[in-house]
C-alpha positions as CSV (number, residue, x, y, z in Angstrom):
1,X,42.3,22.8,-18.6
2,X,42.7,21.2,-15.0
3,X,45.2,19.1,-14.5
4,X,43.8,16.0,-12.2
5,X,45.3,16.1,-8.7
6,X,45.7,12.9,-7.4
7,X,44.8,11.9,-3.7
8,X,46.1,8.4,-4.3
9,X,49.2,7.7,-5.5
10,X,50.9,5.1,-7.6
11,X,53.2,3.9,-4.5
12,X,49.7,3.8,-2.6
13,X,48.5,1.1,-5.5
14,X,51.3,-1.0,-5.4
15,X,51.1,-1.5,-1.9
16,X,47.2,-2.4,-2.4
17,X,48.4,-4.6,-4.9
18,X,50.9,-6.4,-3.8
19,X,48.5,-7.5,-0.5
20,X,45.5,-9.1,-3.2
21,X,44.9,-12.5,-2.9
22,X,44.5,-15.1,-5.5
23,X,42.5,-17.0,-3.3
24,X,40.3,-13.9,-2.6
25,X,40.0,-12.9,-6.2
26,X,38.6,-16.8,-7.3
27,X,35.9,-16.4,-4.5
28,X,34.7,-13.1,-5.8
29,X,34.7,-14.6,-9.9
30,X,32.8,-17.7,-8.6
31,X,28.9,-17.4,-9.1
32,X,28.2,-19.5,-6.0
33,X,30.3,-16.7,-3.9
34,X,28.7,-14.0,-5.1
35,X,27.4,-11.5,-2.2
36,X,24.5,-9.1,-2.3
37,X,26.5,-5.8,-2.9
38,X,27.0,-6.9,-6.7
39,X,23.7,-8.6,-7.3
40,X,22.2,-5.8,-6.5
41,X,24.3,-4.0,-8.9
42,X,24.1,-6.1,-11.7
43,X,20.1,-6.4,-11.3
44,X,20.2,-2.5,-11.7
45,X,22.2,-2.4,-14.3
46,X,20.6,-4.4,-16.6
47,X,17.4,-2.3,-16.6
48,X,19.3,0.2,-18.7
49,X,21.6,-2.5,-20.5
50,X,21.2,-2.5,-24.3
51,X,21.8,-6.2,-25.5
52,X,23.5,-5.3,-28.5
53,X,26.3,-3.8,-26.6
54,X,29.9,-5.6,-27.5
55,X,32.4,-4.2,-25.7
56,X,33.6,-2.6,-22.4
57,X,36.2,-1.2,-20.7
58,X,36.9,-0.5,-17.0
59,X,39.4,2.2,-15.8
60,X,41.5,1.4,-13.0
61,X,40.6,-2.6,-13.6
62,X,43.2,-4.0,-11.1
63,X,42.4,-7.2,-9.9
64,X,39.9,-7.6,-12.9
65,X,37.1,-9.5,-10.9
66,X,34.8,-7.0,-12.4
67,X,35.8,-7.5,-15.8
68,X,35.1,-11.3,-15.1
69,X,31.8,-10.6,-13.7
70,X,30.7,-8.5,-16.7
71,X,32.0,-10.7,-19.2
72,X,29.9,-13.6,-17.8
73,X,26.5,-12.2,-17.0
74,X,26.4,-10.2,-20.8
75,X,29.0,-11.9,-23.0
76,X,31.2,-8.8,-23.5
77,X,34.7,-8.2,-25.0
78,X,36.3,-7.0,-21.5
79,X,38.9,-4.4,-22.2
80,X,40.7,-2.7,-18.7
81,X,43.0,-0.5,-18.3
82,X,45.5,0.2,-14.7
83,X,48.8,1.8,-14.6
84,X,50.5,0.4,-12.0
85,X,52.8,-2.6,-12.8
86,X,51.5,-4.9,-9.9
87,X,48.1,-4.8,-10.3
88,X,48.7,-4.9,-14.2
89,X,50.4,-8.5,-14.2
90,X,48.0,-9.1,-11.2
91,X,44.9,-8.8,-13.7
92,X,46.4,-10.5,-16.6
93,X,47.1,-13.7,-14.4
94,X,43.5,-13.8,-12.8
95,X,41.5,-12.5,-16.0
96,X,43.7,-15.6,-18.5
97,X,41.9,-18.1,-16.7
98,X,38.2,-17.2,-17.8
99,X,39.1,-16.4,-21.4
100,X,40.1,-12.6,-21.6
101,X,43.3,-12.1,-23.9
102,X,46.1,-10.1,-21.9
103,X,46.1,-8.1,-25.2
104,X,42.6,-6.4,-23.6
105,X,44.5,-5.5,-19.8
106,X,46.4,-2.2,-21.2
107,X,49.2,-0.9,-18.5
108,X,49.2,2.7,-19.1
109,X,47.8,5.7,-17.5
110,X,44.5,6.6,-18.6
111,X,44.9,10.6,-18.7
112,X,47.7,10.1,-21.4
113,X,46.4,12.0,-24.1
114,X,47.7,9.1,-26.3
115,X,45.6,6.6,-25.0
116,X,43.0,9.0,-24.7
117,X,43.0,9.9,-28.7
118,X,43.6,6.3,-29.5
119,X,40.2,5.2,-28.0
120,X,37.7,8.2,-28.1
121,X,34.4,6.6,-28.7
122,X,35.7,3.4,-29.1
123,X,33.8,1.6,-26.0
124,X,30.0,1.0,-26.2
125,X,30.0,0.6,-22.0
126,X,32.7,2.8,-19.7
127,X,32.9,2.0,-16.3
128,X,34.7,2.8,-13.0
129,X,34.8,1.7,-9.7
130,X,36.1,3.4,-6.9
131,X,38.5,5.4,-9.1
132,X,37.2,9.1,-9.6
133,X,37.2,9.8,-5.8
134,X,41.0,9.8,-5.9
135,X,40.8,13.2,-7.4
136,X,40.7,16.9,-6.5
137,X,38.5,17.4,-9.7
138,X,36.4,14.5,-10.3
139,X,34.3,15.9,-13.2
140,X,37.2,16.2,-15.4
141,X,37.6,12.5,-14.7
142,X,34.0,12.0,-15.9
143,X,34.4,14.1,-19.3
144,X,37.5,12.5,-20.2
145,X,35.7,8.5,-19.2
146,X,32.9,9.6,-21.3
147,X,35.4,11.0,-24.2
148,X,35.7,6.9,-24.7
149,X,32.0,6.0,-25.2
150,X,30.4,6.0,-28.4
151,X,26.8,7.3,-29.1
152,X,23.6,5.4,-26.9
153,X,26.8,3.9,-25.0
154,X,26.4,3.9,-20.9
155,X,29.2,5.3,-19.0
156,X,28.6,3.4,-15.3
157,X,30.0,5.1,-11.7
158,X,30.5,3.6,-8.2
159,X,32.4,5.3,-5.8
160,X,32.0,4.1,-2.1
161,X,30.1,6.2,1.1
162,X,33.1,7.2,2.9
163,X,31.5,8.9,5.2
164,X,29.6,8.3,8.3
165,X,29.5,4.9,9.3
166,X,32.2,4.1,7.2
167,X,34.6,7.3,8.3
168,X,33.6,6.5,11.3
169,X,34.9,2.9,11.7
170,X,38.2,3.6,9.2
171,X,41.4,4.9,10.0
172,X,42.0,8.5,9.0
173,X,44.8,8.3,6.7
174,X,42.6,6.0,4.8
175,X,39.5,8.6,4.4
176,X,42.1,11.1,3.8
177,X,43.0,9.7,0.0
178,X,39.1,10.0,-1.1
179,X,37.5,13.1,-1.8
180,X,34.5,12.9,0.1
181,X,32.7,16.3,-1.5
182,X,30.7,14.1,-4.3
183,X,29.7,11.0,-1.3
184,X,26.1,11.9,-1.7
185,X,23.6,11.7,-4.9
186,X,22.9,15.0,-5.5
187,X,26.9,16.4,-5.7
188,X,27.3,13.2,-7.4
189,X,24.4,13.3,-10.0
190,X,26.1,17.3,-10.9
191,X,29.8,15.3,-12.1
192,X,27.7,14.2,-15.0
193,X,26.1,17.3,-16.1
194,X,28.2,17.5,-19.6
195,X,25.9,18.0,-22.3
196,X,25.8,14.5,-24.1
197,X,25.2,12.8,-20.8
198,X,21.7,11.7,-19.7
199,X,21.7,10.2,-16.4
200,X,19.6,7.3,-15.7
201,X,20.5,6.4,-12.3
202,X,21.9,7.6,-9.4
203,X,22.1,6.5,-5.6
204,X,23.0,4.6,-3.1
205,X,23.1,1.1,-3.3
206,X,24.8,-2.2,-2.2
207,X,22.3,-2.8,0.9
208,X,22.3,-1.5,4.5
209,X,26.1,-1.4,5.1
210,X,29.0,-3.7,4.0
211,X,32.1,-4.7,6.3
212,X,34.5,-5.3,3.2
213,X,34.6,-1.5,2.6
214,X,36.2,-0.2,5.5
215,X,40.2,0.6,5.3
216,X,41.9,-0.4,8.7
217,X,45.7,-0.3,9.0
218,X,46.1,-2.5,12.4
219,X,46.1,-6.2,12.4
220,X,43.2,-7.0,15.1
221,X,40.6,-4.1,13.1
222,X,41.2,-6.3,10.0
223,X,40.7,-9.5,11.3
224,X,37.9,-8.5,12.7
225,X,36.7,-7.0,10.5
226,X,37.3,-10.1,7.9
227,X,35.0,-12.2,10.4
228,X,32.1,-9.4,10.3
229,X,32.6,-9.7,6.9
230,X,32.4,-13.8,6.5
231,X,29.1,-13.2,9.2
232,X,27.3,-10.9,6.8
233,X,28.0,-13.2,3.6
234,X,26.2,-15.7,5.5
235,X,23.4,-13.9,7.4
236,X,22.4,-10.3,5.7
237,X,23.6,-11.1,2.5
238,X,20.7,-13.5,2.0
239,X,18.0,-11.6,3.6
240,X,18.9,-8.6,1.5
241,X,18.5,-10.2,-1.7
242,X,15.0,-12.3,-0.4
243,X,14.0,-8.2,-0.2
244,X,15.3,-7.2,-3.7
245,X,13.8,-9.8,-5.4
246,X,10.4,-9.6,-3.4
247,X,10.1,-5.7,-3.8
248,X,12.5,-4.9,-6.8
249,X,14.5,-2.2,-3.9
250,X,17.5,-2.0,-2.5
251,X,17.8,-1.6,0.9
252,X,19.6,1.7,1.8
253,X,20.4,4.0,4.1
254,X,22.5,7.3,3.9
255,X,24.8,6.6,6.6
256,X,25.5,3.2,6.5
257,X,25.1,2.1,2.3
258,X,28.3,1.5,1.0
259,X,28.3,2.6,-2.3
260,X,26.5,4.9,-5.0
261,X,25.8,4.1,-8.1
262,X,25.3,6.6,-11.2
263,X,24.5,5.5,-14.5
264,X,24.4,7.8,-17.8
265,X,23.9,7.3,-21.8
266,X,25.7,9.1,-24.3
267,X,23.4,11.0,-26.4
């Protein structure tokens, strides 16, 4: 069996971790805040969302906006799990205040084989978000995420487009911890081929491009690129989501889309 081989390590976390912002995280959980990038997720998603699903789980769940988000818009148990201290005590603080018991925010790594037993098919929904890019051998991150699901469950993917635009405009240590062999649909589509997986989805998505994605180290990139970022919440944002809700189509592009998306049922 292949050992995963992180590109990302826990010392890389803790430092991500220890920068989050309360502030930030509030804006993201608040409905009025919410930018384009996840409402066109969410509008996706639901196409393929059964409404008897109860529960969830996300892997790698550090800051836990996205356990918020799920929990409001389909009234899910939110379970996540992280393994770094930080963003662990992080989660539980932010998570407490809209009614998810720290009980659900497990610190432990998920590849232990005991946590691994402990929950195989326990979770109707699985999901990840930039997580299995941090790994030589993604697909053995994908078998052992789908090892949790139970049968008709969705196991749900988003890794970002670090390439292109995005490479382009980051600084190279950054681009250096993702592996950018699965940044395209069809290498992406093939981490899912296990046998019990159907995939129902897969490409990019989140709109044309996306200034919050792209890792800079020096000061002046950042705070630039925070500005861009405040611009396009105002401006794109909204002109993006008149289109989607017009045509029913995200606008992307290749180059310049932040994000894909895969979504696959458990047979």
């Amino acid at each position: 069996m292949i050992t995963e081989k992180r590109l990302a390590g826990k010392n890389h976390w803790q430092n991500i971790h220890k920068k989050n912002d309360n502030f930030v995280n509030t804006l993201s959980n608040s409905k009025l805040f919410q930018g384009y990038y996840h409402f066109s997720f969410f509008r996706i998603l639901k196409k393929f969302w059964d409404k008897n699903f109860e529960n969830f789980i996300e892997i790698g769940c550090a800051p836990g906006n996205y356990l918020v988000k799920f929990r409001r818009e389909f009234g899910v148990d939110a379970f996540g799990i992280d393994y770094e201290e930080e963003g662990h005590a992080k989660t539980v603080r932010n998570v407490s205040r809209y009614g998810i018991p720290e009980e659900n925010i497990i610190l432990a790594d998920f590849f232990d084989e005991n946590f691994l037993s402990a929950n195989r098919e326990k979770f109707e929904v699985v999901f990840s978000a930039g997580f299995i890019e941090h790994f030589e051998h993604p697909e053995e991150v994908i078998k052992k995420q789908a090892s949790l699901l139970s049968k008709n469950g969705l196991l749900i993917c988003i890794i970002p487009n670090a390439k292109y635009l995005v490479e382009f405009l980051s600084d190279k240590k950054t681009i250096s911890l993702h592996n950018q062999s699965i940044m395209n649909p069809e290498a992406f589509r093939k981490l899912f081929d296990p046998g019990d997986l159907e995939v129902k989805y897969c490409g990019y998505f989140g709109g044309l491009f996306n200034f919050g994605i792209f890792g800079q180290k020096k000061s002046l990139a950042k705070a630039t690129f925070k500005v861009l970022f405040a611009i396009q919440r105002l401006t794109l944002d909204n002109l993006e989501k008149i289109y989607f809700v017009a045509t029913g189509r995200d606008l992307i592009c290749r180059y310049s889309s932040p994000s894909l998306l895969c979504i696959a049922r458990k047979k």
